[in-house]
C-alpha positions as CSV (number, residue, x, y, z in Angstrom):
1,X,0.0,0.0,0.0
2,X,2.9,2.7,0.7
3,X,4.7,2.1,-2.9
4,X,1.3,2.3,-4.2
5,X,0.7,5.5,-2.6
6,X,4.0,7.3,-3.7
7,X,3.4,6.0,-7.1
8,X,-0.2,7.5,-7.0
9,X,1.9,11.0,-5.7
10,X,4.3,10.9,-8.1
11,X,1.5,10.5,-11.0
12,X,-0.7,13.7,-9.2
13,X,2.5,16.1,-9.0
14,X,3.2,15.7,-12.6
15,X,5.3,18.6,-14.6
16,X,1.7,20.5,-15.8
17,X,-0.1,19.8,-12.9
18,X,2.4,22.0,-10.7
19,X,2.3,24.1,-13.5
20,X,-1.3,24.9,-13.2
21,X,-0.6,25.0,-9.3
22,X,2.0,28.1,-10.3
23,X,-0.7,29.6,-12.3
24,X,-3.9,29.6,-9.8
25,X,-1.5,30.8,-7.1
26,X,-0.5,33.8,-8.8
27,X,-4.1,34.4,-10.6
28,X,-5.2,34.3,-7.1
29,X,-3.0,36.6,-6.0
30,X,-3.4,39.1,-9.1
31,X,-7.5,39.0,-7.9
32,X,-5.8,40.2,-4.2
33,X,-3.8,42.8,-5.9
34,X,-7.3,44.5,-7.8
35,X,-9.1,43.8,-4.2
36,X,-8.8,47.5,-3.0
37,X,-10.4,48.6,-6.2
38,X,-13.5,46.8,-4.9
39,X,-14.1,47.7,-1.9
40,X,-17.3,49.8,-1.0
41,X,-18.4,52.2,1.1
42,X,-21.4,54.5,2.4
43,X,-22.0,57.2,-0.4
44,X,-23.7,60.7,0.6
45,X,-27.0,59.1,0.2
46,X,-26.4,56.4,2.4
47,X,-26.2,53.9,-0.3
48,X,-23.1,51.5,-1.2
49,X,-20.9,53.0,-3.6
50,X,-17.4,51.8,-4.8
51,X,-14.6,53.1,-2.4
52,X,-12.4,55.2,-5.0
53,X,-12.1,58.2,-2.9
54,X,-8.6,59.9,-2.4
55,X,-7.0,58.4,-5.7
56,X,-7.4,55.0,-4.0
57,X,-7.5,52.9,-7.2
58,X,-3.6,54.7,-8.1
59,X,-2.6,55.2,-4.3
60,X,-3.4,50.9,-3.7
61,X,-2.2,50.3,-7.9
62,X,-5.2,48.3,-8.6
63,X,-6.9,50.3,-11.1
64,X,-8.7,47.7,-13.5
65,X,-10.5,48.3,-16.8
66,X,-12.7,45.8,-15.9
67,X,-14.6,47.6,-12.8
68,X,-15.6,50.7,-14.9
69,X,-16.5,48.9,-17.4
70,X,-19.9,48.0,-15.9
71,X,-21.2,51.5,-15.5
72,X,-19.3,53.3,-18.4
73,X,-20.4,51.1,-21.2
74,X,-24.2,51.0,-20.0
75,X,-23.5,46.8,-20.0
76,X,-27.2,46.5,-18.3
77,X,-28.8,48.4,-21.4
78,X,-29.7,46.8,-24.5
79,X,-27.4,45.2,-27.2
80,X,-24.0,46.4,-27.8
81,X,-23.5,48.2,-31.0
82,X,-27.1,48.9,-31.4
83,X,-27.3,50.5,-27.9
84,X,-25.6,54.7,-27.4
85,X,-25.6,57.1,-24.9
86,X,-24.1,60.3,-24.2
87,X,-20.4,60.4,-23.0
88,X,-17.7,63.2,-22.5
89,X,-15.1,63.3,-24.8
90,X,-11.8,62.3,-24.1
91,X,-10.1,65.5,-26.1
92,X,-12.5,68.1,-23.8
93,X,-14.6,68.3,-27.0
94,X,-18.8,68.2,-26.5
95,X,-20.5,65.4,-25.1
96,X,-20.8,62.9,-28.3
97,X,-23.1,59.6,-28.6
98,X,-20.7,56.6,-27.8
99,X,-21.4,53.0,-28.8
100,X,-19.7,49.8,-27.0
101,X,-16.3,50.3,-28.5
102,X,-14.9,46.9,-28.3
103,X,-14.5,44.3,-30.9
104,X,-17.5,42.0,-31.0
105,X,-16.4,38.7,-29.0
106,X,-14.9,40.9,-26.2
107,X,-18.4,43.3,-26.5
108,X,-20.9,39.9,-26.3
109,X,-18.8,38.6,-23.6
110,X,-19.1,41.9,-21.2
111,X,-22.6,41.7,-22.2
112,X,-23.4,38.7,-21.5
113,X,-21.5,38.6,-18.3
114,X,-23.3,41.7,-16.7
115,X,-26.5,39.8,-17.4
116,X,-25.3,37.1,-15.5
117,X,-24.1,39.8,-12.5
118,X,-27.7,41.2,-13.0
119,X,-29.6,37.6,-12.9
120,X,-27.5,36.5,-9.8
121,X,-28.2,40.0,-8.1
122,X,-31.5,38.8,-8.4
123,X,-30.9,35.5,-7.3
124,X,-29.2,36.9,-4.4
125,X,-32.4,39.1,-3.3
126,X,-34.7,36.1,-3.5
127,X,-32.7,33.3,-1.4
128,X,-31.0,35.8,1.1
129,X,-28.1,33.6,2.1
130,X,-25.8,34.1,-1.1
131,X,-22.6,36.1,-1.0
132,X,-23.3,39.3,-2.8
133,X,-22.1,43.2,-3.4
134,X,-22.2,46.0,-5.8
135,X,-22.8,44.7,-9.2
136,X,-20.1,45.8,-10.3
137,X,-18.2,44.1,-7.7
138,X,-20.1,40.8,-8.7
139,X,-19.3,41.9,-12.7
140,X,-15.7,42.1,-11.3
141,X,-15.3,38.6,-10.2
142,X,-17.2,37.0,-12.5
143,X,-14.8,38.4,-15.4
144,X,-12.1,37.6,-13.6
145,X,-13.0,33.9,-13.0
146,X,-12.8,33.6,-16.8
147,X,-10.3,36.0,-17.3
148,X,-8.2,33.1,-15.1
149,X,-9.4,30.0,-17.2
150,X,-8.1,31.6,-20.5
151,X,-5.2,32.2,-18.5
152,X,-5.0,28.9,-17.3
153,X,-5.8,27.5,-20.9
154,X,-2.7,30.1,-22.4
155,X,-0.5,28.1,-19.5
156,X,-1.5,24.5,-20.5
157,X,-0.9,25.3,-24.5
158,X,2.7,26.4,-23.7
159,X,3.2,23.0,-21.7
160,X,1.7,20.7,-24.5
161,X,3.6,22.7,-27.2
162,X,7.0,22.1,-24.7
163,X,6.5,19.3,-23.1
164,X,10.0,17.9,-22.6
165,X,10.8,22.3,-21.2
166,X,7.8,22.4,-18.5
167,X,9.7,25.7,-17.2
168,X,8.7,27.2,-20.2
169,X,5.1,26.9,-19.0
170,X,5.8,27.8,-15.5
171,X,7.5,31.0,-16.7
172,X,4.3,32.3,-18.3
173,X,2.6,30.7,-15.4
174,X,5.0,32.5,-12.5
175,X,5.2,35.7,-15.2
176,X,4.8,39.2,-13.4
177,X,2.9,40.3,-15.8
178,X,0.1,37.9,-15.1
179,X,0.2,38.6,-11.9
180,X,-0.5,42.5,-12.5
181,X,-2.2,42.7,-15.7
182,X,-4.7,39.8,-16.5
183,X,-7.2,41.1,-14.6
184,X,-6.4,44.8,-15.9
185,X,-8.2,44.3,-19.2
186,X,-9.8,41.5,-20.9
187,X,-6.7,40.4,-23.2
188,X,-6.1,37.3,-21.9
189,X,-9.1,35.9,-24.1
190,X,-7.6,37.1,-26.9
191,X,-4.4,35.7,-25.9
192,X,-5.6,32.1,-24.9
193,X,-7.6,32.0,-28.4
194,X,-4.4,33.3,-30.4
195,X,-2.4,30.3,-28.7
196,X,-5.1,27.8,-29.4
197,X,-5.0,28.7,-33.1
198,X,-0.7,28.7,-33.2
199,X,-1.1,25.2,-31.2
200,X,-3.4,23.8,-33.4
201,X,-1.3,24.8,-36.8
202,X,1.8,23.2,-35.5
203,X,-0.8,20.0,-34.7
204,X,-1.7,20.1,-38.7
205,X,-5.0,21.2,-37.9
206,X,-5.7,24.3,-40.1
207,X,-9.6,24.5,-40.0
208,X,-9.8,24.7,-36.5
209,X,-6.5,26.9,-36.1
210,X,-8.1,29.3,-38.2
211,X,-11.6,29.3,-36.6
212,X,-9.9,30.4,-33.2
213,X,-7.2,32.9,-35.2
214,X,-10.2,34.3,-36.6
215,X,-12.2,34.4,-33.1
216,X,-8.7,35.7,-31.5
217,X,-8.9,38.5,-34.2
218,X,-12.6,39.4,-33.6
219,X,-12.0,40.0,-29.8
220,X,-8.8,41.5,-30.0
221,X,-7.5,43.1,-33.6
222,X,-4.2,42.3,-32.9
223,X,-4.1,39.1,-33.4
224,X,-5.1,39.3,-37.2
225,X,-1.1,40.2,-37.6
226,X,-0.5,36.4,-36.6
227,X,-1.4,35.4,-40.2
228,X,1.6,37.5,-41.7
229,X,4.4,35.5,-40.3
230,X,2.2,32.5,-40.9
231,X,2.5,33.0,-44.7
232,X,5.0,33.9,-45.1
233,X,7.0,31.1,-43.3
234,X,4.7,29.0,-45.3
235,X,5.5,31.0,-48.5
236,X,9.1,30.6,-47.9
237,X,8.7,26.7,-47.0
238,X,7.2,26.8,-50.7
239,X,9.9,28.2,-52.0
240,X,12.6,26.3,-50.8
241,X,10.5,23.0,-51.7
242,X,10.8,23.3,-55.5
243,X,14.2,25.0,-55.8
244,X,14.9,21.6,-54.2
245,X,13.0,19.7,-56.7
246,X,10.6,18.5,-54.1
247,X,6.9,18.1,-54.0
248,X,5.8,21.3,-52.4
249,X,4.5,20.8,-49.2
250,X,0.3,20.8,-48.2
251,X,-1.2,24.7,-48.7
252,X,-1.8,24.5,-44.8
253,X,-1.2,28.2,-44.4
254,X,-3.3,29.5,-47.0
255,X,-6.4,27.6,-45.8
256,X,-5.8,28.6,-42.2
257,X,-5.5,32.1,-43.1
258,X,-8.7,31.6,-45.4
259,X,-10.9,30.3,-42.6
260,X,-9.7,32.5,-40.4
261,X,-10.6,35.6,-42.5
262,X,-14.3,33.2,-43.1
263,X,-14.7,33.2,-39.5
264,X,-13.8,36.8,-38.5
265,X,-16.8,37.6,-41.0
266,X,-19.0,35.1,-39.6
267,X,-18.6,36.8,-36.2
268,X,-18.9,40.4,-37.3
269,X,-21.1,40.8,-40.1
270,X,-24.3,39.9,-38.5
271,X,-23.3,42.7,-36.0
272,X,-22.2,45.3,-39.2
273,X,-24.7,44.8,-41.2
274,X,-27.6,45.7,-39.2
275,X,-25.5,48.6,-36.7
276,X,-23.0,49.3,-38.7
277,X,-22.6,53.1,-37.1
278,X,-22.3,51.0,-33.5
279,X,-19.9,48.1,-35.1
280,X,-17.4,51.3,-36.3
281,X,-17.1,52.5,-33.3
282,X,-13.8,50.7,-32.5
283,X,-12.2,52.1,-35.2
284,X,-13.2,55.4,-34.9
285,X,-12.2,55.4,-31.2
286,X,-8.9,54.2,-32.5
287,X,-8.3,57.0,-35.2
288,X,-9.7,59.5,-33.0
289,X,-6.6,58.7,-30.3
290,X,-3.8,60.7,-29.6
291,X,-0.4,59.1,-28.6
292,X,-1.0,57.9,-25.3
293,X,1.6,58.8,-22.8
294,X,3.0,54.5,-22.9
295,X,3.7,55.5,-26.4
296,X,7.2,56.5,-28.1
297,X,5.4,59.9,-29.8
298,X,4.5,61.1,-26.8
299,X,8.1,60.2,-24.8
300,X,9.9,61.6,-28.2
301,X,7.5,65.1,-27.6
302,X,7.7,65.2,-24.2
303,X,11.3,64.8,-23.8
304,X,12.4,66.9,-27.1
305,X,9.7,69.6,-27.4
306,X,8.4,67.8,-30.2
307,X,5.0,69.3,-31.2
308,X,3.9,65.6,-32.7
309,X,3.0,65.0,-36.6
310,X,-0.2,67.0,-36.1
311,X,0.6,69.6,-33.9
312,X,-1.4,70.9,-31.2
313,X,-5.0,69.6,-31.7
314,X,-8.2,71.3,-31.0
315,X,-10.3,68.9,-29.1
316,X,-12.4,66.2,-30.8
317,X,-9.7,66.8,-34.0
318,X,-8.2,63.6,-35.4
319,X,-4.6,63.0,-36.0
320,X,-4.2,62.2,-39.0
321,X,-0.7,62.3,-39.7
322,X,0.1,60.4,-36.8
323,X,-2.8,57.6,-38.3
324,X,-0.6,57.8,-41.7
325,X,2.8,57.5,-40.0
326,X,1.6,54.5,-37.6
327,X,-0.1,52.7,-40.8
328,X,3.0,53.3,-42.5
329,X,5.3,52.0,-40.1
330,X,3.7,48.7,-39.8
331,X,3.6,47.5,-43.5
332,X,7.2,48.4,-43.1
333,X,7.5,46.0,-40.3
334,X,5.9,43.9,-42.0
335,X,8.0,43.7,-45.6
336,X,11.0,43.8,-43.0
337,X,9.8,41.0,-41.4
338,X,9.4,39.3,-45.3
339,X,13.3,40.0,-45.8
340,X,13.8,38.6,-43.0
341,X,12.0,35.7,-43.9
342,X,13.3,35.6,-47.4
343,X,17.3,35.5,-46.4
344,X,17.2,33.5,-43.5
345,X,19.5,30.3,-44.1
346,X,16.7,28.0,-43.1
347,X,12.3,28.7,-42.4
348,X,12.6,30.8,-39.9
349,X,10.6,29.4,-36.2
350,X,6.8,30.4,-36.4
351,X,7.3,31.5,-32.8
352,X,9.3,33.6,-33.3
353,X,8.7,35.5,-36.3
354,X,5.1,36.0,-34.5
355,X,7.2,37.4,-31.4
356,X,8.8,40.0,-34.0
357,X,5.1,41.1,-35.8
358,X,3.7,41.9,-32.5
359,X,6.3,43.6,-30.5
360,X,7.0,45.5,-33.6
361,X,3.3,46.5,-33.5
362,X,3.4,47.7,-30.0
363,X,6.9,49.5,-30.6
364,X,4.8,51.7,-33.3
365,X,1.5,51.7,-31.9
366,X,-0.6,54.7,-30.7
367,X,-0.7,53.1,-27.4
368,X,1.0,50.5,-25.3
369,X,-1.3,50.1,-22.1
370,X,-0.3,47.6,-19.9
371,X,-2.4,44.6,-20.0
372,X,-1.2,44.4,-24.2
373,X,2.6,43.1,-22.8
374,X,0.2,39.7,-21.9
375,X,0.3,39.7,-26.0
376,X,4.2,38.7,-25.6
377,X,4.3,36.4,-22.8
378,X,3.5,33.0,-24.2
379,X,5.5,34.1,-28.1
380,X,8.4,35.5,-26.3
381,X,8.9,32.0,-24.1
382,X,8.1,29.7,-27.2
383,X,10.4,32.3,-29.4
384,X,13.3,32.7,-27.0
385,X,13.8,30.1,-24.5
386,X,16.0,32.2,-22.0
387,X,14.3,32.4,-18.3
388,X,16.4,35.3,-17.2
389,X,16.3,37.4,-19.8
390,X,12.7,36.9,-20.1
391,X,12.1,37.5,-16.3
392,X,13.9,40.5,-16.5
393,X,12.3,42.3,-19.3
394,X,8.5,40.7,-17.5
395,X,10.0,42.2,-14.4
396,X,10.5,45.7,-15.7
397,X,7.4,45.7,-17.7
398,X,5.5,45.0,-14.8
399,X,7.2,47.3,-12.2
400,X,6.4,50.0,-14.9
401,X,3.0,50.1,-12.7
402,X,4.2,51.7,-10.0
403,X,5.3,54.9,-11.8
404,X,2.1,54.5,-13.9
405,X,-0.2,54.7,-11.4
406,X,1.4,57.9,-9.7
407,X,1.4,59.7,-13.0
408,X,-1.7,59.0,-13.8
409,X,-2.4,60.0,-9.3
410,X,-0.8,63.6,-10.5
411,X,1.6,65.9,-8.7
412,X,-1.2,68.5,-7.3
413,X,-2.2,64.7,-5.4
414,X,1.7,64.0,-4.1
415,X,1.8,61.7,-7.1
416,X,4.9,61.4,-9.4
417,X,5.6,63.8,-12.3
418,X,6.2,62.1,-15.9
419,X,9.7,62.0,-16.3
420,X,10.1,58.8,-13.8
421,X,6.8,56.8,-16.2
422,X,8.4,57.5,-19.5
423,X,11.9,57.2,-18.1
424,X,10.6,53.6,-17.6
425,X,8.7,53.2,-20.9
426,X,12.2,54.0,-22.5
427,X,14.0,51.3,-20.7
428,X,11.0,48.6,-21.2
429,X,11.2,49.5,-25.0
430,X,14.8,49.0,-25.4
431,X,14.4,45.5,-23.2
432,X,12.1,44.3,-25.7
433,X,13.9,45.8,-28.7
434,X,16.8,44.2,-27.6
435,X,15.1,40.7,-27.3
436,X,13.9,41.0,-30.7
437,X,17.6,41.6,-31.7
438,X,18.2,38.1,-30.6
439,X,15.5,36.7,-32.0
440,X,16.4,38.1,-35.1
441,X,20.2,36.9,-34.6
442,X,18.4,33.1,-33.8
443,X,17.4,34.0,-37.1
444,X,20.1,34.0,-39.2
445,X,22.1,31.9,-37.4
446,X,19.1,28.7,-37.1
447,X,20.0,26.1,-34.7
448,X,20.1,22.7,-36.5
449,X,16.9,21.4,-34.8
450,X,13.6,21.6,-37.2
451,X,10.5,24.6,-35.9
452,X,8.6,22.5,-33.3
453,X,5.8,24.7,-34.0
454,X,5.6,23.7,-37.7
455,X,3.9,21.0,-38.9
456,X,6.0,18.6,-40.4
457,X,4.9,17.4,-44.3
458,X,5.1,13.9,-42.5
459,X,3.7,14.2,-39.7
460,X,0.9,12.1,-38.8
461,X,-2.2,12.9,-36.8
462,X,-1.5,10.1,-34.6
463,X,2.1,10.9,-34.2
464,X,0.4,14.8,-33.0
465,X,-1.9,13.0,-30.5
466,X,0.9,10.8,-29.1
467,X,2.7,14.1,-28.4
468,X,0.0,15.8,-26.9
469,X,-0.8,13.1,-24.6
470,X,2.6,12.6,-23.3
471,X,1.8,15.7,-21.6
């Protein structure tokens, strides 16, 4: 009965099971760290109001997205993208009529989880025993349970896709950032479907890797730049099978980029069709942005004097320029990212290239906020394999919250000025620039070993499943 027992041990604390341990630990921590944010308190009127008084959610750092979402996108009211109201704008313009300005999974899923809140508010009322607060308390934690199981799902892919390297996994499991940031936003659905579609490619399964690309894409746009590197490691795979006088390999990239483009529609058109003034608001939200302070326009202008591309803007104006030269500067990350492609000695690693098209996005984007760094976490552990370089740049991104928060507390409130914040976007910039240096360098100098995230021509569906299961 006792070897019986430690063999039954041994089986339970396998390598992913601890690894899942790591990651509910520090999820469950990352829910303490947003708990002041919370809290409530007596309002003027005598009813329960959220406890935000003095600056709290910047003086405690556990400002979320998440809790004013509830009340600032009107989640109770009808159906998102047919449903407006009447919001300041951002720029000091006139109050304008705002639409939910999220893609459409991420919009449906708030939706439909403030109708839960609501229905379990109401459930609450009627029994009398069940735990129960502010709803958007109870929105809070019900987002952030499945916040945590996308997280939890992003964990497990990274194990099955390493499973001989289960510190990979634990790296993205024990990652800073996860502790800080996936309860900030909503990206870690996006993240979790991204790496369910990359998973299922390098499993030769390119319907259903394009169905979740394509879902990835609809609840975060980013993820619609996964595709590039995708085809063009696959063109380049091509290319090098019939200068060898091969057969060319199977046309797996094209059809996973071709359902994944099938289903992004399928998603979005029955919402753009009927409210297409609701479903634009996303983009228009987007164009109408300035650079945002996490941005390298606004460090370049702060620091330099720099007016910007467009000047001084009068509120509610759109920056155009800036639009042009951020458009601009990703199709040339892209076509550099080709080259790259093109003159490597051998296919380039799909992790890696993907690594390159999304840090390269942030680096030129209108806005880095923080919960997007969860973007790089599982690509830059599947791309580049080196726990302490990949600690330290997690490390710094993360502790970038503390000068955040008092920034965005202000001086007049014994907060920080901006010099110490962008001092600290600068060095998280150059951390991840300089990780993409060695990615590119892994590049052009390949390691003999073939892409374990590309499907081999030969490999068998079986041979997959055995892989997976050894997990």
């Amino acid at each position: 009965m006792g070897r019986h027992a430690l063999v039954g041990r041994a089986r339970f604390w396998t390598p992913l099971r601890v690894v899942l341990l790591y990651a509910v630990l520090v999820l469950a921590l990352g829910w303490l760290v947003k708990a002041p944010c919370i809290q409530q308190t007596l309002g003027p009127n005598g009813h329960l109001t959220l406890d935000w008084s003095a600056g709290r959610q910047y003086v405690a750092m556990c400002y979320s997205d998440v809790v004013t979402l509830y009340g600032d996108h009107r989640l109770t009211g009808g159906l998102p993208y047919a449903t407006h109201w009447n919001a300041a704008d951002p720029s000091g313009g006139p109050e304008r009529v705002q639409y939910m300005d999220y893609p459409v999974v991420t919009g449906f899923f708030l939706w439909l989880t403030a109708r839960v809140a609501v229905r379990y508010e109401e459930l609450s009322s009627a029994v009398g025993v069940l735990p129960t607060g502010l709803p958007e308390v109870v929105f809070f934690d019900l987002v952030a349970g499945l916040l945590a199981a996308a997280w939890l799902v992003v964990v497990w892919l990274v194990h099955r896709s390493r499973p001989n390297r289960p510190w990979d996994a634990a790296l993205v499991a024990l990652s800073p950032l996860a502790l800080l940031h996936v309860f900030t936003g909503t990206d870690a659905l996006a993240v979790a479907a991204a790496a369910g579609g990359l998973y299922l490619f390098g499993r030769r399964r390119p319907g259903w890797a394009g169905v979740l690309l394509g879902v990835a894409a609809a609840t975060k746009l980013y993820a619609a730049l996964l595709l590039v590197p995708l085809l063009l490691i696959g063109w380049r795979r091509r290319r090098d099978a019939r200068a060898a006088g091969s057969r060319a390999p199977d046309m797996l990239t094209r059809r996973t980029a071709l359902v994944a483009v099938f289903t992004w529609l399928v998603v979005n058109l029955p919402i753009a069709v009927p409210y297409t003034y609701g479903w634009l608001e996303t983009l228009r939200v987007g164009l109408n942005a300035t650079a945002a302070p996490d941005s390298l326009y606004f460090v370049l202008s702060y620091f330099t004097g720099w007016p910007g591309f467009d000047g001084e803007l009068l509120p509610g104006e759109v920056p155009f320029r800036l639009n042009q030269v951020m458009l601009a500067l990703i199709v040339l990350c892209c076509v550099a990212l080709a080259v790259l492609v093109w003159r490597s000695p051998a296919p380039p690693r799909l992790a890696g290239m993907c690594f390159l098209m999304v840090a390269a996005l942030l680096l030129v984007n209108k806005s880095w906020s923080p919960q997007f760094s969860l973007w790089l976490v599982p690509l830059a552990v599947l791309a580049l394999p080196r726990w302490r370089l990949l600690l330290t740049w997690m490390t710094i991104d993360a502790l970038i919250w503390v000068p955040r928060m008092f920034y965005y507390l202000g001086v007049e409130n014994k907060g920080l000025p901006p010099d110490f914040f962008l001092a600290a976007v600068l060095v998280r910039d150059a951390v991840v620039i300089a990780l993409m240096a060695l990615v590119v360098r892994a590049t052009l100098r390949p390691p003999p070993t073939p892409d374990p995230d590309w499907p081999s021509p030969i490999q068998s569906l079986q041979h997959a499943d055995s892989v997976g299961s050894a997990c």
